[in-house]
C-alpha positions in Angstrom: 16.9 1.6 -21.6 18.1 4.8 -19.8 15.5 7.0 -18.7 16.0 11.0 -18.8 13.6 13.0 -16.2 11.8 16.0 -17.3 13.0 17.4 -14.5 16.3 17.8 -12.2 16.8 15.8 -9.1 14.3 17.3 -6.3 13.1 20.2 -9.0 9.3 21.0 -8.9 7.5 19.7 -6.4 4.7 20.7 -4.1 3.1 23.2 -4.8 4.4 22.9 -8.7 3.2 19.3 -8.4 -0.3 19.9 -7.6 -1.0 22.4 -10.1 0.5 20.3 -13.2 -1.1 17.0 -11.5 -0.9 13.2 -12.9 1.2 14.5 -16.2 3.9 15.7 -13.4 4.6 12.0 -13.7 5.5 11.3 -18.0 8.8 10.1 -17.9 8.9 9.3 -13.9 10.1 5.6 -12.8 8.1 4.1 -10.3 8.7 0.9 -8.6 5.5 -1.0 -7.2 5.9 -3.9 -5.0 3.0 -6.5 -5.5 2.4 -5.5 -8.9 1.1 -8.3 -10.4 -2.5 -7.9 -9.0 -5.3 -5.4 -7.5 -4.4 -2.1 -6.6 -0.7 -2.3 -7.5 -1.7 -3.3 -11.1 -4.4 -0.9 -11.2 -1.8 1.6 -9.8 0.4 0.5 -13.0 -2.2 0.9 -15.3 -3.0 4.7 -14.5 0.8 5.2 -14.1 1.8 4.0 -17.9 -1.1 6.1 -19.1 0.4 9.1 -17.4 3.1 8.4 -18.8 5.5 6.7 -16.1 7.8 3.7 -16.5 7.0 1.4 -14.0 9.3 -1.4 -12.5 6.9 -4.3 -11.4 8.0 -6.5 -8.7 6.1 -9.7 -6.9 6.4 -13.0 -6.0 4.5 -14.1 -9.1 6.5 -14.1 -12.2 3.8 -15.4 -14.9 1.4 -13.3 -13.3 3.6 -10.3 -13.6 4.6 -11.1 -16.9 1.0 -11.5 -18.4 -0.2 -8.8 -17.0 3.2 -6.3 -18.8 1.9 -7.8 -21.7 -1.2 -6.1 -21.5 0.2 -2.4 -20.4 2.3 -2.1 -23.2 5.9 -1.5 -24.0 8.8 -0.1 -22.1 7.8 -1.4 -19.0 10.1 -4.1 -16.2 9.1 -7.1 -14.7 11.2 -8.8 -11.6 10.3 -11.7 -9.2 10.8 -10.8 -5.8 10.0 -11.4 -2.4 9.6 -8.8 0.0 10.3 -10.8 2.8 13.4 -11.5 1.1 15.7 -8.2 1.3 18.0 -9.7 -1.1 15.9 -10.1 -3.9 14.6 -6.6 -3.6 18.2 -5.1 -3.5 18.1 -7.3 -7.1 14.8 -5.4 -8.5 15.7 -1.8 -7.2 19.4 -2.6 -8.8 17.9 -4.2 -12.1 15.4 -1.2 -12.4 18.2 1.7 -12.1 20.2 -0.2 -14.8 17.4 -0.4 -17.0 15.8 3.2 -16.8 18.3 4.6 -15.0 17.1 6.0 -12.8 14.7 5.2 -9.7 11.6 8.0 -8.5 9.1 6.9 -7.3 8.6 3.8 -4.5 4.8 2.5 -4.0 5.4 -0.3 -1.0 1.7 -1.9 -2.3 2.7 -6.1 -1.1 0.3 -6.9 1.6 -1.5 -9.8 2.6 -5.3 -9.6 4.6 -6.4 -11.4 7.4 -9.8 -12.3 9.0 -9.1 -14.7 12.2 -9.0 -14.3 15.6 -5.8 -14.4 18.1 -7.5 -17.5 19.6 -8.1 -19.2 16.2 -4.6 -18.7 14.4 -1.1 -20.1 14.9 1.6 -17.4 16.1 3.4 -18.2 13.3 0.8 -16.9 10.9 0.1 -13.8 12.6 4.2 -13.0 13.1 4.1 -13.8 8.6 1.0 -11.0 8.4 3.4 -8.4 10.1 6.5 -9.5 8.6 4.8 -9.2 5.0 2.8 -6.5 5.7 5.3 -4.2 7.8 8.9 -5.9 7.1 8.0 -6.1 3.5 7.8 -2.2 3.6 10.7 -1.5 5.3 13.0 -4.0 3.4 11.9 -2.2 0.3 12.5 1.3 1.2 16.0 0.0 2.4 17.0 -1.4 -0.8 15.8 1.3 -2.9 16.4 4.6 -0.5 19.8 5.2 -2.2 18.6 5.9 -5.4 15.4 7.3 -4.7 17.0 10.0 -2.1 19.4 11.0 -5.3 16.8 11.8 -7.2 15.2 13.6 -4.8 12.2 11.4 -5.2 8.9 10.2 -3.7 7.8 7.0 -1.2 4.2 6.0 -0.9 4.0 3.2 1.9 0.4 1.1 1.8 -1.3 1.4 5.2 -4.9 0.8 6.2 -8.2 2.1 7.4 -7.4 -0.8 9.8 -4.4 1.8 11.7 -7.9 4.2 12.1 -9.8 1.7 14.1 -10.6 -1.6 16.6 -12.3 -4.2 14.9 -12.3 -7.9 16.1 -10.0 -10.2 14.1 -7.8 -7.7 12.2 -5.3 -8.4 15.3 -1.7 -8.8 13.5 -2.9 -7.1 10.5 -4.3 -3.9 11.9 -1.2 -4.1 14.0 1.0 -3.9 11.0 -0.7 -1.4 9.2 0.0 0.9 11.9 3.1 0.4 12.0 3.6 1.2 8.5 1.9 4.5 9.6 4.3 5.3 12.4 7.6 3.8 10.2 6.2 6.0 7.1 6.0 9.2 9.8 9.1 8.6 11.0 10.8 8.3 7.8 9.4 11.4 6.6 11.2 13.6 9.0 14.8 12.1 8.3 14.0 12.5 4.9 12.2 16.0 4.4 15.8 18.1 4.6 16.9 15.5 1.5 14.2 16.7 -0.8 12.2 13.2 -0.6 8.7 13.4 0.6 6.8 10.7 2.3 3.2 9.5 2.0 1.2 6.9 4.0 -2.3 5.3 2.2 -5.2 4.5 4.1 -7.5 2.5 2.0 -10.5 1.2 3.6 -12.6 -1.7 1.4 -11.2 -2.3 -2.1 -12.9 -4.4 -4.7 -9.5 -6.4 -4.8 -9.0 -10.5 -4.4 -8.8 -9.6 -0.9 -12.7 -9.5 -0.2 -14.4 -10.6 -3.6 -16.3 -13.8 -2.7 -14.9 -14.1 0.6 -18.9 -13.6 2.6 -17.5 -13.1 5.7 -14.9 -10.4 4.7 -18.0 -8.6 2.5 -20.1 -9.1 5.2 -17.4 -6.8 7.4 -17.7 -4.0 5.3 -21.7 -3.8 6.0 -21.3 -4.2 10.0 -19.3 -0.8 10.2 -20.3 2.8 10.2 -19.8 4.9 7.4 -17.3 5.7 6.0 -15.3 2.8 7.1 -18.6 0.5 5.4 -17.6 1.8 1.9 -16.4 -0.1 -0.7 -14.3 1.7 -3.8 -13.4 0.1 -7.1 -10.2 -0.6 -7.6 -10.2 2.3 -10.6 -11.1 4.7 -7.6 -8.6 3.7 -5.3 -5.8 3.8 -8.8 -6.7 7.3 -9.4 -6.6 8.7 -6.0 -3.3 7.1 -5.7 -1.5 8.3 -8.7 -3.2 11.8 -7.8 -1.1 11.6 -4.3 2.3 10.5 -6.4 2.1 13.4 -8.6 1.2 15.5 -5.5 3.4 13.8 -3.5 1.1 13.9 -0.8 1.6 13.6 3.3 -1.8 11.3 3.8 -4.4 9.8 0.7 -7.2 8.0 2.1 -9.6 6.2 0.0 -12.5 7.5 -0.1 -11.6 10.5 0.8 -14.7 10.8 3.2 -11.8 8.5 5.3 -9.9 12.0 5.8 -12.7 12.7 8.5 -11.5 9.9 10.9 -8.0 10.4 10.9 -7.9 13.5 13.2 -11.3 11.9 14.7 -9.5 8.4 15.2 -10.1 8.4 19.1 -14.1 8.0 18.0 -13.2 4.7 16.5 -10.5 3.4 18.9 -12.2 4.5 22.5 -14.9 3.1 24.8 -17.8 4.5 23.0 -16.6 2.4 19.5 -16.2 -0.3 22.0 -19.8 -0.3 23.3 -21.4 0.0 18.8 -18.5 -3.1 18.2 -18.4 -5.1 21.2 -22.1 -7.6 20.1 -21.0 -7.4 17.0 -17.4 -9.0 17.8 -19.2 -11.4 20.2 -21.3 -12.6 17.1 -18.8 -12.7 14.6 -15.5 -14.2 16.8 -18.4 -17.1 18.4 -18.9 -18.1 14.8 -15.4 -18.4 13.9 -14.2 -19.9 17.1 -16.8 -22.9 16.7 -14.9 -23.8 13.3 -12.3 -26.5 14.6 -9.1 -24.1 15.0 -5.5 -24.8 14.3 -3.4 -24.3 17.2 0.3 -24.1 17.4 
């Protein structure tokens, strides 16, 4: 199946894209790593009904094919791992020969985390960043070819965690800001090749990730506003596509979010210290009398 764009390598965007918003994406092929579940397949859904051809990739094959089975026709499947660089050289190189062609990049794989430094084994928190952070950067490797010859579009999955200091988001709060500063970083070496760059900063997502997980729901509560909200996964779909038809710098989810990020000192200096510190004493004392794995 070859794909043909509506429109030329690196033609219309900006300010063009914002006024002709999610239909600037019919006929668009977008590649979404962990596609098989919560916002990536949320992502997919909204993306077919705009129109897009979307190239799923995850670990989990019967997952990924069920779910294709359910978004319709003319959409790819591929197992892949993205802490495996060689199988995502395979699903970027299996998705240009079956479209033709390769747009858009959504780097959605990501694992959470909810432990303390004390209470997990280095080897655990090292898979968190390698996941989270490696994951992202072996799959804009393996796909930066194609997508910078069609003058395309990344969208890299960060975190409300990069925007503040909570207790026992350690390695994974560690990798989201990375994927901040990496996604920053590329965005400059790319701008003068016509691709644009966007970082996502979701805080709480009704995902897997949280439902029926009391402690991780119980998080969510503990924190001010609007780092305490909690958006569908419909919500955090829309506002996502909306910033791939934009192709937008930032998306943060809510959008109330967009207040911290030039305001992030408020939720990483000594006064957010003083609100979290009893908080943290509570919550890491109750962990750390669990019996704790140790390396």
């Amino acid at each position: 199946m070859k794909v043909q764009s509506s429109n030329p390598p690196g033609a219309g965007r900006r300010g063009e894209v914002r006024q002709q918003g999610p239909d600037r994406l019919r006929g668009k092929v977008v590649l979404i790593t962990g596609g098989a579940g919560g916002i990536g397949a949320a992502t997919a859904q909204r993306l077919a009904a705009a129109g897009a051809h979307v190239s799923l990739v995850d670990r989990d094959q019967p997952a990924l094919e069920q779910f294709v089975s359910r978004l319709g026709g003319g959409h790819l499947v591929t197992a892949a791992d993205v802490t495996d660089h060689v199988s995502l050289q395979l699903a970027a190189q299996r998705t240009v020969e079956h479209f033709g062609r390769l747009d858009i990049v959504f780097a959605c794989a990501g694992v959470g985390s909810a432990s303390t430094v004390s209470a997990s084994r280095t080897d655990d928190l090292l898979r968190i960043v390698d996941i989270n952070l490696g994951g992202v950067i072996r799959t804009v490797k393996a796909t930066l070819e194609e997508v910078t010859r069609n003058g395309g579009y990344y969208l890299l999955m960060s975190s409300a965690a990069a925007l503040k200091n909570v207790p026992r988001a350690n390695a994974y709060a560690a990798s989201k800001a990375g994927v901040e500063a990496f996604g920053g970083a590329l965005r400059l070496e790319l701008a003068h090749k016509g691709v644009d760059v966007g970082v996502a900063h979701p805080a709480w997502v009704s995902t897997g990730m949280i439902s029926g997980a009391g402690t991780r729901a119980g998080e969510s509560r503990s924190l001010p506003w609007p780092f305490s909200v909690v958006s569908s996964t419909d919500t955090c779909a829309d506002l996502l596509v909306g910033a791939m038809a934009a192709r937008r710098r930032k998306v943060f989810v809510p959008r109330s979010l967009a207040l911290m990020d030039p305001l992030r000192w408020l939720s990483t200096g000594p006064l957010w210290d003083a609100f979290m510190k009893p908080r943290a004493a509570l919550s890491v004392s109750r962990l750390e009398a669990a019996p704790q794995t140790t390396d």
